[in-house]
C-alpha positions in Angstrom: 0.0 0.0 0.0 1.1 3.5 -0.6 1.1 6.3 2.5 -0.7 9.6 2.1 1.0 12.1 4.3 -1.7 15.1 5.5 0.1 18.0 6.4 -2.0 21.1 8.4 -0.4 24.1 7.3 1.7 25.9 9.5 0.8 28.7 12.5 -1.4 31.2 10.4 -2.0 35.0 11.5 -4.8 34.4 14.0 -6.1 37.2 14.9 -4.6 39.5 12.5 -6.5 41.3 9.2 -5.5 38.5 7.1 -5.4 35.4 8.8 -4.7 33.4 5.6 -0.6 34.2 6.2 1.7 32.0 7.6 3.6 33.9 10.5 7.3 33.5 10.7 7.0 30.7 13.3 4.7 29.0 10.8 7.1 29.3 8.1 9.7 27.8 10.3 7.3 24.7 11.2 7.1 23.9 7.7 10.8 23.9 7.1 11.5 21.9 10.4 9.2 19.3 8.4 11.2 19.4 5.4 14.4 18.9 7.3 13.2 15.9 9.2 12.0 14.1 6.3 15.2 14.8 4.2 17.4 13.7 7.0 15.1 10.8 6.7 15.1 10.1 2.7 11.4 10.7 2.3 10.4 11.7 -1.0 7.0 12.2 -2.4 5.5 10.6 -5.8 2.5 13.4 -6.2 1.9 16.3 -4.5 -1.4 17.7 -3.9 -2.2 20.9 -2.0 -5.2 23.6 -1.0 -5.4 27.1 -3.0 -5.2 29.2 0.3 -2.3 30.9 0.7 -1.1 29.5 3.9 -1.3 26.2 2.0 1.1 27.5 -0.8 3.4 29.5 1.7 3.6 25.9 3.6 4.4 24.1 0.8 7.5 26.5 -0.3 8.4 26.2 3.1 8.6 22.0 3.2 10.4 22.3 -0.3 13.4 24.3 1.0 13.6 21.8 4.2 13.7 18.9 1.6 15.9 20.4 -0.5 14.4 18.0 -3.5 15.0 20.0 -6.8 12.6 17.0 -8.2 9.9 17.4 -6.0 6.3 17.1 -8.3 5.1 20.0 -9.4 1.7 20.7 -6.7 -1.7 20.0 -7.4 -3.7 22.7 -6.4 -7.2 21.1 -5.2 -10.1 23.6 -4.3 -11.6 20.5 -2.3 -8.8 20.7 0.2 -9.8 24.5 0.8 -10.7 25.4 4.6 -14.7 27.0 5.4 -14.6 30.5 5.9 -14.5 30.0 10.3 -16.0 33.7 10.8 -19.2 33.2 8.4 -19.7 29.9 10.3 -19.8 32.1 13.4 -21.8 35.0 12.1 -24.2 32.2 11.3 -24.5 31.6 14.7 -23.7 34.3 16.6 -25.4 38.1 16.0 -23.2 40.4 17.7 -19.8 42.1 17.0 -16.8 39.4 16.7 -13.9 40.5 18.5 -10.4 39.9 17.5 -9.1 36.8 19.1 -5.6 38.9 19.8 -5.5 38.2 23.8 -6.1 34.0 25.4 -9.8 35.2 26.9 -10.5 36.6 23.1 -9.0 33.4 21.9 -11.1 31.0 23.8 -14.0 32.8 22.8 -13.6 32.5 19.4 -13.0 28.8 19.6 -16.1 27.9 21.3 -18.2 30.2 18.6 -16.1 28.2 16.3 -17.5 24.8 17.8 -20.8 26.0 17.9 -20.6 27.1 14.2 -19.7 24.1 12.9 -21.7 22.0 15.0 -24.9 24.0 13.1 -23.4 23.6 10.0 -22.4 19.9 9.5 -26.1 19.3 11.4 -27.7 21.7 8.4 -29.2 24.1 10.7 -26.7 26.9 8.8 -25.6 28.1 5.6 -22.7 30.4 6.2 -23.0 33.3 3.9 -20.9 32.6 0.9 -20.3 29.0 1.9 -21.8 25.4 0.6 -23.4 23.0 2.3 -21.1 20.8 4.7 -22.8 17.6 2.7 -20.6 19.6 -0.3 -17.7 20.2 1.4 -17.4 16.6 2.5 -18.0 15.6 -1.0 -15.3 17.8 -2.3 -13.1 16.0 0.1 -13.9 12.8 -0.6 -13.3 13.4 -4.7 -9.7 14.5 -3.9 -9.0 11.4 -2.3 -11.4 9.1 -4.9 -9.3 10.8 -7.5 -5.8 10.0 -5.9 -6.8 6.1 -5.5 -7.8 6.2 -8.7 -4.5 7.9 -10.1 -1.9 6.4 -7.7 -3.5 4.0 -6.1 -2.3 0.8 -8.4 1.6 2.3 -7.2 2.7 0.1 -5.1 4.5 2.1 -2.1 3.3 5.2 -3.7 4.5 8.4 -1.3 1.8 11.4 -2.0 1.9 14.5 0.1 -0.9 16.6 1.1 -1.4 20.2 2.4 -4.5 21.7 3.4 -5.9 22.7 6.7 -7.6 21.4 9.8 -11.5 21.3 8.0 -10.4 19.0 5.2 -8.0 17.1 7.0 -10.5 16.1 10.1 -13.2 15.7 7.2 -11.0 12.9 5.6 -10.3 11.3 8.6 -13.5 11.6 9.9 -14.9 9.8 6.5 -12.1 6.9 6.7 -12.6 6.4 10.7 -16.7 6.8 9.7 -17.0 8.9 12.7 -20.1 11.2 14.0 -19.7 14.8 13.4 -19.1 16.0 17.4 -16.2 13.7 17.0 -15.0 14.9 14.0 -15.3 18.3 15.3 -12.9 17.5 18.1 -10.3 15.9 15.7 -10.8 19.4 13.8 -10.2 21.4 16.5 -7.1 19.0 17.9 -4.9 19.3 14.8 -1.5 21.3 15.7 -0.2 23.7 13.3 2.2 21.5 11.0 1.0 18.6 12.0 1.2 15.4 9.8 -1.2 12.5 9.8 -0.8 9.2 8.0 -3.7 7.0 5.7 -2.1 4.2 3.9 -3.8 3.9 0.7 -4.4 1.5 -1.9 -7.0 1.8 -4.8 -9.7 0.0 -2.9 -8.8 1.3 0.5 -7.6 3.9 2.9 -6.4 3.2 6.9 -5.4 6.1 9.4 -1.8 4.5 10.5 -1.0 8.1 12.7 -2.5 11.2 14.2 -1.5 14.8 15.1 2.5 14.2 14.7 4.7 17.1 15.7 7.9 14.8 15.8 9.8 16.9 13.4 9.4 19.2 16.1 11.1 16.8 19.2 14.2 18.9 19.3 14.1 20.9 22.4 15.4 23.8 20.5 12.1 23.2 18.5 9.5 23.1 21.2 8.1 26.5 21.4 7.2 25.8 17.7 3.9 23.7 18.1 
């Protein structure tokens, strides 16, 4: 079987004008990644990646830690774009959003968050500007029908895979076939840079890890995650 390798972006700009930024630290995640897997020999057969451009900005970043001048060109996949989180909220939540710039702020804007999505995976919201969840998943679950059906027959195929914590807990959540509060919680567990693992065939797809940050062990690394 091949291995899928489901990278969340690294640390965006939360709580700046633009979130959709990777922060310096972020950038540094993403090359820490790179790093680890070159000291490791880990290539990649296919590449596919989100259109956001914290996914592109990780991407660049895990190329220069891998230092592979062959690495496949990306595949840039709309399906493995995040939701909009503040018109999930707005859909459930009528008053001014703050900023999430201090830890009270921050927690605030997390448990709107869970609420948001709760409402929306259930059908009880339509974000403005945003599809249904039912399409979202679906959009998910094409990206990874289309890679068994292109790599799949590879045998030990390597295929990496950038997006962000919505498509990534939405995969998982379809392979594990769990409920939607748990998927929510696998959503809202996923670390900045963090890599997950399906092993794949045509036929088939198995979670083998969760979550990883061990390209960030080093203790000079730890304020990273």
């Amino acid at each position: 079987m091949g291995t899928l390798y489901l990278v969340r972006h690294g640390q965006a700009s939360l709580g700046a004008e633009d979130y959709d930024q990777l922060s310096e630290l972020g950038r540094r995640q993403c090359l820490a990644l790179g790093r680890y897997w070159r000291e490791r020999g880990l290539g990649f057969d296919a590449v596919l990646s989100g259109t956001l451009k914290r996914h592109q900005q990780s991407l660049i970043a895990l190329s220069q830690g891998l230092q592979q001048a062959d690495l496949p060109a990306a595949l840039a996949c709309p399906g493995l774009d995040e939701y909009d989180s503040e018109a999930l909220i707005r859909a459930v939540h009528a008053g001014p959003l703050q900023r999430p710039q201090t830890p009270e702020a921050a927690r605030a804007h997390f448990r709107l968050l869970r609420e948001g999505l709760a409402a929306w995976m259930a059908g009880r919201s339509r974000p403005q500007g945003m599809a249904s969840y039912a399409d979202f998943s679906a959009g998910v679950a094409e990206v990874l029908r289309q890679l068994q059906q292109r790599v799949g027959e590879q045998a030990q195929a390597r295929v990496l895979l950038v997006s962000s914590g919505g498509p990534i807990s939405t995969a998982i959540g379809q392979v594990l076939g769990t409920p939607a509060d748990a998927t929510i919680e696998l959503n809202l567990r996923l670390r900045n840079s963090a890599v997950s693992e399906f092993a794949f065939s045509a036929r088939r797809m198995a979670l083998q890890t969760f979550n990883s940050l061990a390209h960030l062990d080093d203790k000079a690394m730890h304020s990273f995650a």
